[in-house]
ROTIKOL-681756 format. One record per residue (C-alpha): x, y, z; residue number from 1. Coordinates in pm, 1 decimal. Each point is the difference from the previous one (the first is absolute). Example, Ala and Ser with C-alpha at 12.3 -4.5 7.8 and 13.67 -1.06 7.14 Angstrom:
          u          v          w   resi
     1230.0     -450.0      780.0      1
      137.0      344.0      -66.0      2
***
This chain:
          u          v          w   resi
     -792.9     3986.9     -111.5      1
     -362.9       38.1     -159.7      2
       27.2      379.4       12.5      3
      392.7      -50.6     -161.5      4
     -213.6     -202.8     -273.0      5
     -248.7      197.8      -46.3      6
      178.4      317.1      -36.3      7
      263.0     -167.6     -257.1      8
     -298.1     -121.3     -219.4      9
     -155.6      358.9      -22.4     10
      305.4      121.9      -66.7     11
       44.6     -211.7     -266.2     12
     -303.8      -12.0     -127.9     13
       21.4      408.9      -79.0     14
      304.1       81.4     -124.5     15
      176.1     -311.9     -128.9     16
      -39.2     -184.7     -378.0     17
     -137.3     -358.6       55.0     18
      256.5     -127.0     -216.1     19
      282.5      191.8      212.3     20
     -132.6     -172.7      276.8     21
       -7.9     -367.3     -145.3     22
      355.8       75.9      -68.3     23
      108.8       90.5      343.4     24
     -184.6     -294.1      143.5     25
      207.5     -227.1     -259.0     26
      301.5      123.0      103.9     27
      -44.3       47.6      388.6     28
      -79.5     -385.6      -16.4     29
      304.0      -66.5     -212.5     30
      180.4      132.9      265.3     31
      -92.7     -152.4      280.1     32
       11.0     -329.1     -181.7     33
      391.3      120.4     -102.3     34
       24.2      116.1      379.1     35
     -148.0     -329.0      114.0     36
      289.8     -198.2     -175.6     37
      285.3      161.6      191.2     38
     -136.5     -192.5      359.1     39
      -40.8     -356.4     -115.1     40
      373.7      -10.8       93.4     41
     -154.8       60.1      374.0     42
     -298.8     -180.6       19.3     43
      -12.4     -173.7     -300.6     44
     -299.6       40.4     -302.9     45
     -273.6     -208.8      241.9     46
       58.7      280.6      296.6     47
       53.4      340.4     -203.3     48
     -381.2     -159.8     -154.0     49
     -158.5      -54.3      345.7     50
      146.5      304.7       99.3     51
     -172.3      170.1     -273.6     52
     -314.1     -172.1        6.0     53
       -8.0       87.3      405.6     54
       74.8      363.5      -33.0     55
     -260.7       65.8     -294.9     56
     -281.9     -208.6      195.9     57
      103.7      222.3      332.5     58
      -22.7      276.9     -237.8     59
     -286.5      -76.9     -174.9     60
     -214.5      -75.2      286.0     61
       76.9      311.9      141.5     62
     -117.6      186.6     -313.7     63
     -320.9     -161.4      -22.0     64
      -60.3       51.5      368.1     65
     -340.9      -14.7      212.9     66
     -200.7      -89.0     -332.3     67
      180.6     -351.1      -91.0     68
     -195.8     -157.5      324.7     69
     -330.3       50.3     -118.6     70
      101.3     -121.8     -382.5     71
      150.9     -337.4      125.9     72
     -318.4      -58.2      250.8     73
     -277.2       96.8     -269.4     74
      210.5     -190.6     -308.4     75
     -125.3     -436.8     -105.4     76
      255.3     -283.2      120.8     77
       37.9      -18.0     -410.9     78
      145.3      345.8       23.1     79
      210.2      -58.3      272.8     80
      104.3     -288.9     -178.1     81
       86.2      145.8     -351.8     82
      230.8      275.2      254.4     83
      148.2     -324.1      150.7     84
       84.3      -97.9     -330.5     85
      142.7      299.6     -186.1     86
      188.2       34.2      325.2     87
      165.7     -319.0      -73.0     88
       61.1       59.9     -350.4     89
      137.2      388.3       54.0     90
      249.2     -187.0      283.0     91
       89.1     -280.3     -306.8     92
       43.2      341.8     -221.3     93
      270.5      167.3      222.0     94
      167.9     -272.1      139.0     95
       39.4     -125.0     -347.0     96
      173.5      307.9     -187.1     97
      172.7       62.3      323.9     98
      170.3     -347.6       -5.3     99
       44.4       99.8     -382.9    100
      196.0      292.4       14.7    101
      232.4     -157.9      230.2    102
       75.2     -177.1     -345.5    103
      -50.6      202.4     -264.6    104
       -1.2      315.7     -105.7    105
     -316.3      257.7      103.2    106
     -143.2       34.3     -347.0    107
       33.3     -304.4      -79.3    108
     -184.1     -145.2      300.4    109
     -294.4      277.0      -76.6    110
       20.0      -75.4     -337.9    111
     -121.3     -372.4       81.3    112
     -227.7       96.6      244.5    113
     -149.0      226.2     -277.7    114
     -104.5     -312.4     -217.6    115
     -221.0     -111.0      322.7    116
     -284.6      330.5     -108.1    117
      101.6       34.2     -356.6    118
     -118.1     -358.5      -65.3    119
     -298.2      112.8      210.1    120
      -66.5      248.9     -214.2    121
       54.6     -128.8     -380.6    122
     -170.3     -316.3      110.1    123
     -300.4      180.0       90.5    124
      -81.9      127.7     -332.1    125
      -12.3     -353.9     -124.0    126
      138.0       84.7     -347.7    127
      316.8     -222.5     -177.9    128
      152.5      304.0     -111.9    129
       20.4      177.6      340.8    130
      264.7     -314.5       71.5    131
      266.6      218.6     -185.2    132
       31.4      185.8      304.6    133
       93.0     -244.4      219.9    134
      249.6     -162.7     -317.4    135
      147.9      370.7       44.8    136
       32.7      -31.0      390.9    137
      144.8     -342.7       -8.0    138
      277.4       89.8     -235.2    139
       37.2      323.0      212.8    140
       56.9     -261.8      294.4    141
      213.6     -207.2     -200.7    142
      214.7      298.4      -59.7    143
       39.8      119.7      337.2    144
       95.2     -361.5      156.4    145
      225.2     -110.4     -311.3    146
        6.2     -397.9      105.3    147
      202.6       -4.7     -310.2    148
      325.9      129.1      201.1    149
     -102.4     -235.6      295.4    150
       -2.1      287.8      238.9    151
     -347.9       15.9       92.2    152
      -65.1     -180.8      335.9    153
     -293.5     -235.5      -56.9    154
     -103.0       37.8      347.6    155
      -73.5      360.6      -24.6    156
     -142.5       16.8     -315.0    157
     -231.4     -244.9      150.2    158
      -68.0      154.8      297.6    159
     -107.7      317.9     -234.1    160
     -191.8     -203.5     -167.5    161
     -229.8     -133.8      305.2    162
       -9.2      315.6       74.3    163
     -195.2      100.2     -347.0    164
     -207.1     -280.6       77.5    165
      -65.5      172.4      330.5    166
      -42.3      365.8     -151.8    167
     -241.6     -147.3     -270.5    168
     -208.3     -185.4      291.0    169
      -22.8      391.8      203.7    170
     -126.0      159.9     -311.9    171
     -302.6     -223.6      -32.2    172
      -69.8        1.5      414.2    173
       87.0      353.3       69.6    174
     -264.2      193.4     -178.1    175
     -251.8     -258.3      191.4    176
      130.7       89.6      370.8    177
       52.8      354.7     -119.1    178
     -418.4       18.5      -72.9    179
      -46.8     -206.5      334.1    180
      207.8      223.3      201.0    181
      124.8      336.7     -135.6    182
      295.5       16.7     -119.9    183
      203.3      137.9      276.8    184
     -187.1     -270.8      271.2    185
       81.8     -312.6     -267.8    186
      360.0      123.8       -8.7    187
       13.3       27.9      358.7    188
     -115.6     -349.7       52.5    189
      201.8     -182.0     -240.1    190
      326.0      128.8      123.9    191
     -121.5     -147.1      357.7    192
      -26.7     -335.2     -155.9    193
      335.7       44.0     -199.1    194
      204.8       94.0      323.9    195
     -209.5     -294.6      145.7    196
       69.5     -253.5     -279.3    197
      398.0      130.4      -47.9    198
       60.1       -5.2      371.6    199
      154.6     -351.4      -13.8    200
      238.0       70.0     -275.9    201
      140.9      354.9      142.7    202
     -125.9      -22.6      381.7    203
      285.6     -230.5       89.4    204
      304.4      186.4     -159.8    205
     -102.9      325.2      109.9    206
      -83.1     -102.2      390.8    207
      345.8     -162.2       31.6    208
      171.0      308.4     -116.8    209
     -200.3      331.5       72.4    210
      164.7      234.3     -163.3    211
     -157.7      373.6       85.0    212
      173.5      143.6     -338.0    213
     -149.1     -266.9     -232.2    214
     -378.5       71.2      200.1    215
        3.3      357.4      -72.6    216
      146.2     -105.1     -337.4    217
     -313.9     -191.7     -122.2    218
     -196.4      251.7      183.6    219
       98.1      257.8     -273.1    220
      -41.4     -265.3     -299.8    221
     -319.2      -78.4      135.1    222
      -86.0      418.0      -49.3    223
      150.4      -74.8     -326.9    224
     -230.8     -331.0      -94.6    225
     -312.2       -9.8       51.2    226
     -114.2      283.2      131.0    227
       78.1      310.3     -186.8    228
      -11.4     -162.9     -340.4    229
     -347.6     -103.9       99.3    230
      -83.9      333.1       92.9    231
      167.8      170.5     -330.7    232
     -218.1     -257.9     -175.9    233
     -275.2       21.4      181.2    234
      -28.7      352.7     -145.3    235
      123.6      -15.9     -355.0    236
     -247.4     -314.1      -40.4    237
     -309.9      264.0       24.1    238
      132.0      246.0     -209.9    239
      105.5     -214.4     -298.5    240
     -170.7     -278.1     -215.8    241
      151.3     -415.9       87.7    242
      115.5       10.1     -371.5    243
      200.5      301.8       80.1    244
      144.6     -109.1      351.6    245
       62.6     -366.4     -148.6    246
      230.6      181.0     -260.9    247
      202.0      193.5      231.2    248
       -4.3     -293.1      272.7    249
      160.0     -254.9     -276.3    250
      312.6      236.3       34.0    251
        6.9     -158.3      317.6    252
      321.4     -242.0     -105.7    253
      196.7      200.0     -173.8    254
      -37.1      317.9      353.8    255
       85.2     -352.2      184.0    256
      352.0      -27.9     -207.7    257
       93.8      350.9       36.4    258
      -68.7       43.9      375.5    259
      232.4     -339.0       28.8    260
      300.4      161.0     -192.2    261
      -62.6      325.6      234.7    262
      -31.7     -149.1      301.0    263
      159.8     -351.5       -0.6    264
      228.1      105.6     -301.6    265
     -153.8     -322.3     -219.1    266
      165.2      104.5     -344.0    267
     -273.4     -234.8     -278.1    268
      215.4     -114.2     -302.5    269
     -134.5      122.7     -367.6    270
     -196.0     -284.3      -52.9    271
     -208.8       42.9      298.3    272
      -84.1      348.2      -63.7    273
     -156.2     -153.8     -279.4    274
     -188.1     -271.8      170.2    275
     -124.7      309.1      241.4    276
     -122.6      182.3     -306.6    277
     -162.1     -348.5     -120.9    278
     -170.1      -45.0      360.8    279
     -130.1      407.2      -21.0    280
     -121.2       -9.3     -352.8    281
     -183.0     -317.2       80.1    282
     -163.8      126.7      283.8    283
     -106.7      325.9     -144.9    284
     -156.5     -196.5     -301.7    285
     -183.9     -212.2      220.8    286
     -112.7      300.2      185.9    287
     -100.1      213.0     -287.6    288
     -185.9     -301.6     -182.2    289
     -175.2      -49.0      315.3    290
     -155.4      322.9       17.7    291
      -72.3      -40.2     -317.9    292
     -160.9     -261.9      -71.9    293
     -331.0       54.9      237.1    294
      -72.7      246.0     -240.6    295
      -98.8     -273.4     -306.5    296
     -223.9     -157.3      236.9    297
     -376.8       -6.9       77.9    298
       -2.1      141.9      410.7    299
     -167.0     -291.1       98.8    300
      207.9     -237.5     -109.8    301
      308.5      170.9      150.6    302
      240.0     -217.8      201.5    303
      122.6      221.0      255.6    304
      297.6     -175.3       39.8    305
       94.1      130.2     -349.3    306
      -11.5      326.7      100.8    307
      237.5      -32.1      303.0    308
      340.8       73.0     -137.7    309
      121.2     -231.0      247.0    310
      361.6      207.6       39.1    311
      141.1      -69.8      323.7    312
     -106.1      242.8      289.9    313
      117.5       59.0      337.7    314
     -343.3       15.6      158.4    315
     -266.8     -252.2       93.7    316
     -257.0      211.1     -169.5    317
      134.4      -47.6     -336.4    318
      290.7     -227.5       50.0    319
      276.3     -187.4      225.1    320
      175.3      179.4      284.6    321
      421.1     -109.2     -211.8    322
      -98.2      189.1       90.9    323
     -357.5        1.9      117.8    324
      196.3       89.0     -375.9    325
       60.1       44.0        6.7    326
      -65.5      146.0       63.3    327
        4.8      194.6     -104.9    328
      105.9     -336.6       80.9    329
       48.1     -168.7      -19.5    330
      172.8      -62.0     -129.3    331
      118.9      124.3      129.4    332
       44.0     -144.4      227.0    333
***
């Protein structure tokens, strides 16, 4: 699996456009979160998650091999804590917009996870006018749910909207177990504690009815999200500035709505094409005034929050696994 990993990221690395690659990962995760929505029927949203969550910790540990032994025995209880924690959170993320899209549409449910970093981001730069943004993501919302025609479930517009409060809560702790750890070791720890923490909502419905077909099932989602998104990622992110990735990855909602009309044929109605073109232009304004705005500053008195993009990523070094996402991921997730 490390040699798989390694080769793939050379390859990469040489012949492929960094944005190319963001865009693949975007759309692989899409996928396996469209993919993922076909077995709830089976196991239901709690056990397709733990599924998930087991597969990419299985996964993951087997990627970062030998090495991850000496990193947990030489890291501070406060480190193993803050993994403990974004563990927690990145199972809170996925079980969230899993339980979500049982409810509502795809975009929309990454569309309200997206306000979790994008509020991350414009509230980092600490300026009144930056709030326009996040007026232009909330009507996007608005759009896409349409409580005027008293469609929209509450409960999964809620549920999408814990998990933003989730996603928000991985952007700040990620990068901070990503320096502890390394990025692929972080990862690989807080999907233990995910499949740990989930295992009471999905163990039970899964062991009662082992189904081989649904296990290989969220075998192949779990190739799908986290772990080649985070390895697409994982390359583009060194050969591309964070205001350039944080542009491409606020497309992120609007790949999420078209990979749920291809794959789960979720047709959006006019008015929430608009609300997805609110959500995207508010997160690419957030993104590009972010990268921006370090520039008017002395370098000392930099806050290097501010010049995080905070966009959602699949991948504990720079964001959740929806992913990490996701995730690439998670969203992904």
């Amino acid at each position: 699996m490390t040699t798989f990993s390694s080769a793939l990221l050379r390859r990469a690395r040489i012949r492929v456009p960094a944005p190319v690659l963001l865009l693949i990962g975007m759309f692989v995760l899409h996928a396996g979160s469209a993919s993922a929505v076909r077995l709830f029927d089976s196991v239901g949203p709690g056990g397709v998650t733990w599924l998930r969550l087991c597969w990419a910790a299985l996964i993951l540990l087997a990627v970062s091999g030998r090495s991850l032994l000496p990193a947990v025995r030489a890291s501070s209880w406060r480190e193993l804590g803050a993994v403990v924690i974004l563990g927690t959170v990145s199972a809170g993320m996925m079980a969230f917009y899993s339980e979500a899209t049982a409810r509502i549409d795809l975009g929309t449910a990454t569309s309200l996870e997206f306000l979790g970093p994008l509020a991350v981001g414009v509230l980092a730069l600490r300026r009144r006018r930056e709030l326009v943004w996040i007026a232009a993501a909330v009507s996007g919302v608005l759009c896409l749910t349409r409580p005027w025609t008293g469609d929209a479930d509450p409960v999964g517009v809620g549920l999408g909207l814990a998990g933003a409060v989730c996603v928000a809560l991985y952007v700040v702790l990620a990068q901070r177990v990503g320096g502890s750890f390394g990025a692929v070791h972080g990862l690989a720890l807080a999907m233990t504690v995910s499949a740990v923490v989930t295992a009471p909502l999905g163990a039970p419905a899964v062991v009662a009815d082992p189904d081989p077909r649904v296990l290989l099932s969220t075998f192949g989602v779990a190739l799908l999200f986290p772990l080649l998104p985070f390895l697409l990622e994982m390359v583009a992110l060194q050969r591309m500035s964070r205001t350039a990735y944080s542009t491409f990855v606020s497309l992120d909602p609007a790949v999420s709505l078209l990979m749920g009309m291809i794959v789960i044929a979720q047709t959006p109605a006019p008015v929430q094409v608009v609300g997805m073109a609110l959500v995207v232009v508010a997160g690419i304004g957030s993104a590009r005034y972010n990268g921006a705005a370090p520039a008017a500053q002395d370098p000392a008195q930099r806050d290097p929050a501010a010049e995080d993009p905070a966009a959602p990523e699949r991948g504990a070094a720079e964001r959740p696994a929806r992913a990490a996402a996701p995730a690439t991921d998670p969203v992904g997730v």
